[in-house]
C-alpha positions in Angstrom: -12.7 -69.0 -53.2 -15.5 -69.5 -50.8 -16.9 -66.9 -48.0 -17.1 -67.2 -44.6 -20.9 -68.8 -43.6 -21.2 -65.3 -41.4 -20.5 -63.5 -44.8 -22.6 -65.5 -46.9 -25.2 -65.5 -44.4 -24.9 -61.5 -44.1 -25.2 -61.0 -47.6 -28.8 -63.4 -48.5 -30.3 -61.8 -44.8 -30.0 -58.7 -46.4 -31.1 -59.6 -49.6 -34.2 -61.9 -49.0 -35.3 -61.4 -45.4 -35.2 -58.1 -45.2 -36.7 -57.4 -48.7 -35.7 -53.7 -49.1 -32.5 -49.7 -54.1 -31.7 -49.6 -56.9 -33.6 -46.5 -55.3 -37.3 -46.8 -53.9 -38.3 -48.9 -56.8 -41.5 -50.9 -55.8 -41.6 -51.8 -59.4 -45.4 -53.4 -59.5 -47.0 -50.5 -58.2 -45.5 -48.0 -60.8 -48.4 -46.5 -62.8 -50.9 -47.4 -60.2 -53.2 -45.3 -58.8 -53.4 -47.2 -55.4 -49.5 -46.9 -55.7 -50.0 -43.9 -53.1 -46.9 -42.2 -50.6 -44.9 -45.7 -52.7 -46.0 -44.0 -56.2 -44.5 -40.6 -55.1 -40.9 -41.9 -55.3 -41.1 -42.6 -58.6 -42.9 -39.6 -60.3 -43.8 -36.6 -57.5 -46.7 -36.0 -60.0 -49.0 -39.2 -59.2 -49.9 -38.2 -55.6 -53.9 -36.7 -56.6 -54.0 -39.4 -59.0 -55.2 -41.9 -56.3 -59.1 -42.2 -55.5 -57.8 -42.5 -52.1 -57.7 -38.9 -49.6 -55.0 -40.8 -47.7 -52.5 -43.3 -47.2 -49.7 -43.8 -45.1 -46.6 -46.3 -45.6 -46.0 -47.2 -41.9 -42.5 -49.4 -43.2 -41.5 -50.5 -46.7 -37.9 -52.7 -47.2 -36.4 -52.8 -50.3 -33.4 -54.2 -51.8 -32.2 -54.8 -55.1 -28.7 -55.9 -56.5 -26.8 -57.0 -59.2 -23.4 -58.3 -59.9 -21.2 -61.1 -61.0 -18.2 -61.1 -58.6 -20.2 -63.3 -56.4 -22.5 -66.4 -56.1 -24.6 -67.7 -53.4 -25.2 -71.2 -53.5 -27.0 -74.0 -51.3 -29.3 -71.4 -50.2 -33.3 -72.4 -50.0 -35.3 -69.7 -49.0 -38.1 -72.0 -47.3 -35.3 -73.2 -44.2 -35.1 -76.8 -45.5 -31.7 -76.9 -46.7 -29.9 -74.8 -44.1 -26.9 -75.4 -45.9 -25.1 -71.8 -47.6 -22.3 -71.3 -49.5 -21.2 -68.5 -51.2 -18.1 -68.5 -53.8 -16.4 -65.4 -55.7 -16.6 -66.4 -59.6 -13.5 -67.8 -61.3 -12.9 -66.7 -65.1 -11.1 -63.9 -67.0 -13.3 -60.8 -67.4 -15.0 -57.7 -66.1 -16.1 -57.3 -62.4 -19.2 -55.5 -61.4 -21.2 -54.5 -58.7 -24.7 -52.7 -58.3 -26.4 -52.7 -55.1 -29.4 -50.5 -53.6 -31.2 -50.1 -50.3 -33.7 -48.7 -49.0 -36.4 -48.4 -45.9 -39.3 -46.1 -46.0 -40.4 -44.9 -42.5 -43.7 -43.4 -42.0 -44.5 -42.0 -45.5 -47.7 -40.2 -46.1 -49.6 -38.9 -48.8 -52.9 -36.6 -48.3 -55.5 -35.7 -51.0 -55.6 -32.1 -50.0 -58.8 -31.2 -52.8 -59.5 -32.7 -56.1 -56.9 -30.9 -57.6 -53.9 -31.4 -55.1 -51.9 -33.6 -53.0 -48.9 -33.2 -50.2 -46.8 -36.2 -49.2 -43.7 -36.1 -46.8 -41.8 -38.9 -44.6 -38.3 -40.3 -43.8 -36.5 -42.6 -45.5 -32.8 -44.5 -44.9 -31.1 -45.4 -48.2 -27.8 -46.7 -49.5 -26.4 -47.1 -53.6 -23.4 -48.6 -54.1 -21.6 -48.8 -57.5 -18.3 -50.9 -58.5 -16.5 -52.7 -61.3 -13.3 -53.3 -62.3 -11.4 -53.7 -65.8 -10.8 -57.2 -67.2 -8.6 -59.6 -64.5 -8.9 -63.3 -64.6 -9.2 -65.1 -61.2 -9.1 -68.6 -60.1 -10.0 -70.3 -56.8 -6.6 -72.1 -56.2 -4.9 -68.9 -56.5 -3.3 -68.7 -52.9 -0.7 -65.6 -53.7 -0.1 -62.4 -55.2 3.1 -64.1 -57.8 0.3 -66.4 -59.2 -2.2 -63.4 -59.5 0.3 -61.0 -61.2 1.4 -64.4 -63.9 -2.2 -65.0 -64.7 -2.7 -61.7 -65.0 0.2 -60.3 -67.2 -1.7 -59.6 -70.6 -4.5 -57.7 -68.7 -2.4 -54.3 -67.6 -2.8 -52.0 -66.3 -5.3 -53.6 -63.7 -8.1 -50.9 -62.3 -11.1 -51.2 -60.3 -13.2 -48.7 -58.0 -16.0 -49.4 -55.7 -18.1 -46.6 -53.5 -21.2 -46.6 -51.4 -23.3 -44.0 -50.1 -25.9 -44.4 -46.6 -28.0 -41.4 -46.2 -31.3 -40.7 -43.8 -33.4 -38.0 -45.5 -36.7 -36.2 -45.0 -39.0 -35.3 -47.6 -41.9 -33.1 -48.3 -43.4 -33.1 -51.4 -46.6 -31.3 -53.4 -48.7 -31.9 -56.6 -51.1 -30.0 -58.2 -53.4 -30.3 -61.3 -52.4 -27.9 -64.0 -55.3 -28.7 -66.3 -58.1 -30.3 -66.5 -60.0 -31.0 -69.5 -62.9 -33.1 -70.4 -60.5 -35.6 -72.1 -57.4 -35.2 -70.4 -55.9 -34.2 -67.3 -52.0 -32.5 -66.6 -50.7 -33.0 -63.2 -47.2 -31.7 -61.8 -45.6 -32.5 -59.1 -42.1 -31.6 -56.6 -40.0 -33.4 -53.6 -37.7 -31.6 -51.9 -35.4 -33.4 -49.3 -32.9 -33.0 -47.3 -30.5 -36.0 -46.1 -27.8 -36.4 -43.4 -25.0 -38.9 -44.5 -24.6 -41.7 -42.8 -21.7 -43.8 -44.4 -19.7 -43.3 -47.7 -16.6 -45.0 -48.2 -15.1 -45.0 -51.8 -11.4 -47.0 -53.1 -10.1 -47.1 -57.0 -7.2 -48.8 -57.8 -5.9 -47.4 -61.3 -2.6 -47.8 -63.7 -1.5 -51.1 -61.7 1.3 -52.7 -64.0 4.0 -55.2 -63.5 6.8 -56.9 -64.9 8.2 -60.8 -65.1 11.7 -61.2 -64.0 14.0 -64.9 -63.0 16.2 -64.9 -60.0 16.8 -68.3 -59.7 15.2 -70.9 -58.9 12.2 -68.3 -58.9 10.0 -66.7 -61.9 8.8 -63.6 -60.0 6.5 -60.4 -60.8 7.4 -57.2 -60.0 4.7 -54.3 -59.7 6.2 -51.2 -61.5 3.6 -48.9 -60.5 0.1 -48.7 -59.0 -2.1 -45.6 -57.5 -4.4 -46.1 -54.9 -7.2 -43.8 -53.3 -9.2 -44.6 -50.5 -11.6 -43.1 -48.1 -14.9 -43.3 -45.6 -16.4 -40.9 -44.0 -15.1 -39.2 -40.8 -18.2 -40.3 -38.6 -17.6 -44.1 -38.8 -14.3 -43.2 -36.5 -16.7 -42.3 -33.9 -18.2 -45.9 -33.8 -17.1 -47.9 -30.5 -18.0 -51.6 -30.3 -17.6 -51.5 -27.0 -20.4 -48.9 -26.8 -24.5 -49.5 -27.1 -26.0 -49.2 -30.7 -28.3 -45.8 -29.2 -25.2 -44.4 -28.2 -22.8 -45.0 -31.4 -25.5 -43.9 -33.5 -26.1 -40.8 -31.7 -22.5 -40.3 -32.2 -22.5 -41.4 -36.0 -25.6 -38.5 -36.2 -23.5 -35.6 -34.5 -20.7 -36.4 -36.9 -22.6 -36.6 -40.1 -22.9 -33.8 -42.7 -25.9 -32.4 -44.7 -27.1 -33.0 -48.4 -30.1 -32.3 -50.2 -32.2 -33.8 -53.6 -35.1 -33.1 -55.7 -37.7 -35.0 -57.4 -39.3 -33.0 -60.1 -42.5 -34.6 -62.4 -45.2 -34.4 -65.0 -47.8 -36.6 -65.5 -50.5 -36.4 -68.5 -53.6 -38.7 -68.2 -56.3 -39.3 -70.7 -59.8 -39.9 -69.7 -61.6 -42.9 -70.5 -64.7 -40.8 -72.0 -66.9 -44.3 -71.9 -66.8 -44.8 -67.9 -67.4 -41.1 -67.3 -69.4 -40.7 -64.5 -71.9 -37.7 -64.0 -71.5 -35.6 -60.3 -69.1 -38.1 -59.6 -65.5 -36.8 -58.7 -64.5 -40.1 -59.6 -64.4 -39.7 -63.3 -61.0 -38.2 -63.0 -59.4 -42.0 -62.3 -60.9 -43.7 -65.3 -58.1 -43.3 -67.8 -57.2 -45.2 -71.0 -53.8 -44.1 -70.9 -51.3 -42.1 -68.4 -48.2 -40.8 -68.8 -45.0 -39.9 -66.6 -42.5 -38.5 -67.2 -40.2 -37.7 -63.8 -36.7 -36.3 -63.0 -35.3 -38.7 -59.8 -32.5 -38.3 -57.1 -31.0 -35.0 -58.3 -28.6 -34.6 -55.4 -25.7 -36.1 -53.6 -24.8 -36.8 -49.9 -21.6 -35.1 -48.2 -19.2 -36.7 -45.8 -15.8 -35.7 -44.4 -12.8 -37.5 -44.8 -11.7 -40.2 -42.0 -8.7 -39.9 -40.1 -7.1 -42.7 -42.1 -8.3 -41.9 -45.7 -5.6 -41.8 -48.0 -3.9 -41.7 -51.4 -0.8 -43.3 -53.1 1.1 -43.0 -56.5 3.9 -45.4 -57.4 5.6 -48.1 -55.4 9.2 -48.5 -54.4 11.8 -50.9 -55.7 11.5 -55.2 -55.4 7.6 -55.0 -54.7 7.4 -58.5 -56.0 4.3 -61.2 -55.2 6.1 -62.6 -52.5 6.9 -59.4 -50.3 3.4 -58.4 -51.3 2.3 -61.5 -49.7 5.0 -60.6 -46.3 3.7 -57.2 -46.2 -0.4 -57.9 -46.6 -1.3 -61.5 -44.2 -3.4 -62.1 -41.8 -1.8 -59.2 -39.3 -3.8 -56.6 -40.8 -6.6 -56.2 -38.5 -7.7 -53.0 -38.9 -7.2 -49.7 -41.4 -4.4 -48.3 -39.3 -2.5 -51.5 -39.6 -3.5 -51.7 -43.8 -2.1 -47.8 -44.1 1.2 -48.8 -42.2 1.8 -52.0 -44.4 1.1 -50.0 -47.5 3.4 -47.0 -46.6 6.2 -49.5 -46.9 5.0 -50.3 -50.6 4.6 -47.1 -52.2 6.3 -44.1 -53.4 4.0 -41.5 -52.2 1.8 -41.5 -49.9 -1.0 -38.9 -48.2 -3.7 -38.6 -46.2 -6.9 -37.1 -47.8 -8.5 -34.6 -45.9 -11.5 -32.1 -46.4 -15.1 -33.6 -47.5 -16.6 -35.6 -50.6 -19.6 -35.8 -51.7 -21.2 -39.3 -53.7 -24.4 -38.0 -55.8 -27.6 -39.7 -55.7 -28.6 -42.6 -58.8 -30.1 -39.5 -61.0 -31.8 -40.6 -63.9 -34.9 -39.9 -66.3 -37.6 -42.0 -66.1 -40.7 -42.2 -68.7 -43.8 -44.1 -67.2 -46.9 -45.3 -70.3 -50.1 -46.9 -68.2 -52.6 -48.9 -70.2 -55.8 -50.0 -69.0 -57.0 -53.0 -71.0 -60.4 -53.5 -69.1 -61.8 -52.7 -65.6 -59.2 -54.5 -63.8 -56.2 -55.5 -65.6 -53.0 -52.5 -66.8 -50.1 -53.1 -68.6 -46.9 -50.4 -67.7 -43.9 -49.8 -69.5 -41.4 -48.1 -67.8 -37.8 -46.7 -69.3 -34.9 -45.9 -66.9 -32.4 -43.6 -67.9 -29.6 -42.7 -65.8 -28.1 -39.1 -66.4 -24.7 -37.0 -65.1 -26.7 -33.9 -64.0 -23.8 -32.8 -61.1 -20.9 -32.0 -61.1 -18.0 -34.5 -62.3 -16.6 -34.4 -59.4 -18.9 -36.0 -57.4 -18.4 -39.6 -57.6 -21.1 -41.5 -59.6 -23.7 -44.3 -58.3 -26.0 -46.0 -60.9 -29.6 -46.7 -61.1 -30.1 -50.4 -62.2 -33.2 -50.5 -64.6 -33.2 -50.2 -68.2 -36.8 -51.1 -69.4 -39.8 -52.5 -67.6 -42.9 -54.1 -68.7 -45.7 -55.1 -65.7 -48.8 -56.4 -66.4 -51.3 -56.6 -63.6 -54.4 -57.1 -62.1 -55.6 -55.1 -59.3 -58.3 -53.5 -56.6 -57.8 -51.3 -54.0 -57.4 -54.2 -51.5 -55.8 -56.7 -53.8 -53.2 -57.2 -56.6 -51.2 -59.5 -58.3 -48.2 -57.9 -60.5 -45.7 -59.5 -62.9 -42.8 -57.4 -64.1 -40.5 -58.2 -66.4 -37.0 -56.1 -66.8 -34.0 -55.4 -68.8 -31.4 -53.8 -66.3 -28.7 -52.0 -67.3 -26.1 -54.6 -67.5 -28.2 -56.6 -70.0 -29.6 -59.0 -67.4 -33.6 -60.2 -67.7 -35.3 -60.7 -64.8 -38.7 -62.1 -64.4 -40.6 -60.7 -61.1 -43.5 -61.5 -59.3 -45.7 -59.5 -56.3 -48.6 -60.0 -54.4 -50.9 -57.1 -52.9 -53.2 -58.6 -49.9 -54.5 -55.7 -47.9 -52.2 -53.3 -46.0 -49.4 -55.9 -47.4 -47.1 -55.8 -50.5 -45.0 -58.5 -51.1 -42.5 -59.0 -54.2 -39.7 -60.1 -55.7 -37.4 -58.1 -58.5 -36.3 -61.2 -59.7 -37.9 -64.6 -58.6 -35.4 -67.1 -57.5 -36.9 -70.4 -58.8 -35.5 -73.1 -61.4 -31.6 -72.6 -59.4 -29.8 -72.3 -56.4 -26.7 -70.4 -57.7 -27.8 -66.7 -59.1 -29.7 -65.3 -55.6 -26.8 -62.4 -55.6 -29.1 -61.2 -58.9 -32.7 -59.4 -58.0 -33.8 -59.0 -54.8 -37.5 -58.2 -53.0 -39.5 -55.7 -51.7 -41.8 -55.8 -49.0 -44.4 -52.8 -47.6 -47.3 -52.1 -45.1 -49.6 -49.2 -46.3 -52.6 -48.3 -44.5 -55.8 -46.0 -46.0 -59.1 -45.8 -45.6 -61.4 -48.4 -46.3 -63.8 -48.4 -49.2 -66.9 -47.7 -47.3 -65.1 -44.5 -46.1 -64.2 -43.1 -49.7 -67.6 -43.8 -51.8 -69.0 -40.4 -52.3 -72.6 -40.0 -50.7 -75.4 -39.8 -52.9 -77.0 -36.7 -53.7 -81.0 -36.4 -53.6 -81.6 -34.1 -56.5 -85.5 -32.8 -56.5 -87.0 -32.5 -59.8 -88.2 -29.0 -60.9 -91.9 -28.6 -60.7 
């Protein structure tokens, strides 16, 4: 079944011209010391690992995303084929979705002595999670009957998708617990504190169904089904009729507060061969580092919308065809969608109060090699880990296990991970740093024109001072006499 060209087009803007999740992951830079304010999302601990006393991010777009419900074809990135197509997969199997967002405004990091560092900023980010048990789906299927009889041996039929927007502020310290004359212990902590912008969550769960004749007809009757729905309260506020300043000033007023932490370690030993004498500079010659770092322990709250809702059973002769009377192209909006299903099911609520959708939490464990002046290989394990309460509803980091060689300066970089994400996917990156500029992909989309819906890119401005600012001045030292 193929998308609408405004869909499809929505979907690969976002994806690769934007170039924002799954969190801030600006994978190449991870175990960097130039990776800066961008380092500090990924272990609070690196900040007074840099050479540099400052940096600022002025804007950094991310996006990364993973799923196979969905292919984008006919797509080239340079404008030459402005053909697009995108298609939901046919086949018989298990639906998934795994999408992350997010834009980094004016993040800064400040070398506060040798042995400390603050960093705070704002940032707007969205995870969304989804998947569904085993259906099989084909492209000719034009209504619900045909569903239901392709779908008999695959009961009971369940899927759930969320997604959570939030806007946070951050602040965020680091200090050097110990510092020896081969190793150093750093330690570092983000607090933040968000406002949510959008969540909106749905499950189906226990749909089943039954074959029965009535002449000249084979029809399929749904037994039973439970449905739960909702979005958050301040998306009724949004007029299209209004200017964007003014709906979002409404969306703002109507949002409700969360908070997060980042918590992290990191333990870096000393490359005792390039140690230089009444140089402070000997603390960023290393042979090894490593992180370990505690990410996105948190959730973002919203209240209920006036037409969230739940369900539970369904009422007698809801077969594929009066499915198909009761769900066509009439339904225009959510108040039309509840109305239709009302007629359907056996119970039915609305769902008031607040939810809360926690944060991608997860473990990660960061090992930086440098092989010679120049040129570090990082390994990077992703772990992601229940720490709230079960009743907040899940979201999912993406990585598994990253391995990045590069080769870098202050001003210049070139980057080359290669990842294992959760759902057993390899993806071969690639990123550039020129400058101010970082440019990269999560997974580079060359060699086919059918799989851009898998990866995504990154892109990032950082200023800081140049190098002639941060060279120490030499000392004139008199000799005794």
């Amino acid at each position: 079944m193929k998308f609408t060209h405004k869909l499809a087009a929505i979907l690969v803007v976002l994806a690769f011209c934007l170039k924002p999740l799954y969190g801030q992951q600006y994978q190449a830079l991870h175990g960097s010391n130039y990776a800066g304010s961008l380092g500090v999302m990924n272990n609070p601990a690196s900040a007074p690992s840099s050479p540099l006393p400052w940096d600022i991010t002025l804007l950094g777009l991310q996006l990364k995303n993973s799923t196979n419900f969905f292919y984008i074809e006919k797509y080239d990135p340079t404008g030459k084929d402005p053909q697009l197509a995108a298609w939901i997969q046919n086949g018989e199997y298990k639906r998934r979705l795994n999408t992350h967002f997010n834009m980094n405004l004016l993040n800064a990091r400040i070398r506060t002595s040798n042995r400390s560092a603050v960093s705070f900023g704002m940032n707007v980010r969205s995870a969304s999670l989804g998947s569904s048990s085993t259906y099989n789906f084909i492209d000719t299927i034009l209504e619900p009957n045909t569903f239901l009889k392709v779908n008999m041996s695959n009961q009971p039929l369940e899927a759930f998708v969320r997604s959570s927007t939030w806007a946070e502020a951050y602040g965020s310290v680091a200090l050097n617990l110990l510092d020896k004359k081969s190793f150093l212990w750093n330690a570092g902590a983000t607090i933040k504190a968000n406002m949510g912008l959008a969540g909106i969550h749905a499950s189906v769960s226990n749909g089943q169904f039954k074959q029965y004749i009535r002449p000249p007809y084979v029809l399929y009757e749904v037994t039973t089904v439970d449905l739960n729905y909702g979005y958050s309260r301040n998306m009724d506020v949004w007029n299209a009729s209004s200017g964007f300043l003014s709906n979002l000033g409404q969306l703002l007023t109507k949002s409700e507060g969360g908070a997060s932490l980042d918590l992290g370690m990191e333990w870096i030993i000393k490359d005792q061969q390039n140690i230089e004498l009444f140089s402070n500079r000997s603390q960023y010659n290393y042979t090894w580092k490593f992180g370990l770092s505690l990410l996105d322990l948190g959730y973002a709250q919203y209240k209920y919308g006036l037409e969230s809702a739940n369900s539970s059973g369904v009422k007698p002769n809801i077969n594929g065809i009066a499915l198909a009377r009761k769900f066509d192209s009439t339904i225009t909006d959510i108040v039309v969608l509840n109305d239709s299903i009302q007629t359907a099911v056996g119970q039915f609520n609305t769902t008031k109060g607040k939810f809360r959708i926690s944060h991608p939490t997860r473990l990660v464990f960061n090992v930086d090699r440098q092989i010679t002046d120049l040129i570090y290989i990082n390994a990077e394990l992703s772990i992601p880990i229940q720490a709230l309460s079960a009743r907040y509803m899940q979201t999912q980091d993406l990585n598994l296990l990253t391995i990045a060689p590069r080769r870098e300066t202050q001003k210049y970089g070139i980057y080359l991970p290669l990842s294992l994400t959760r759902d057993g996917s390899f993806w071969i990156g690639a990123a550039v740093k020129a400058g101010p500029v970082l440019f990269g992909f999560h997974r580079v989309p060359i060699g086919t024109k059918t799989s851009y819906q898998d990866g995504g890119a990154y892109l990032a401005y950082t200023i800081s001072p140049s190098e002639k600012l941060r060279k120490p001045k030499g000392k004139i030292i008199k000799c005794p006499k």
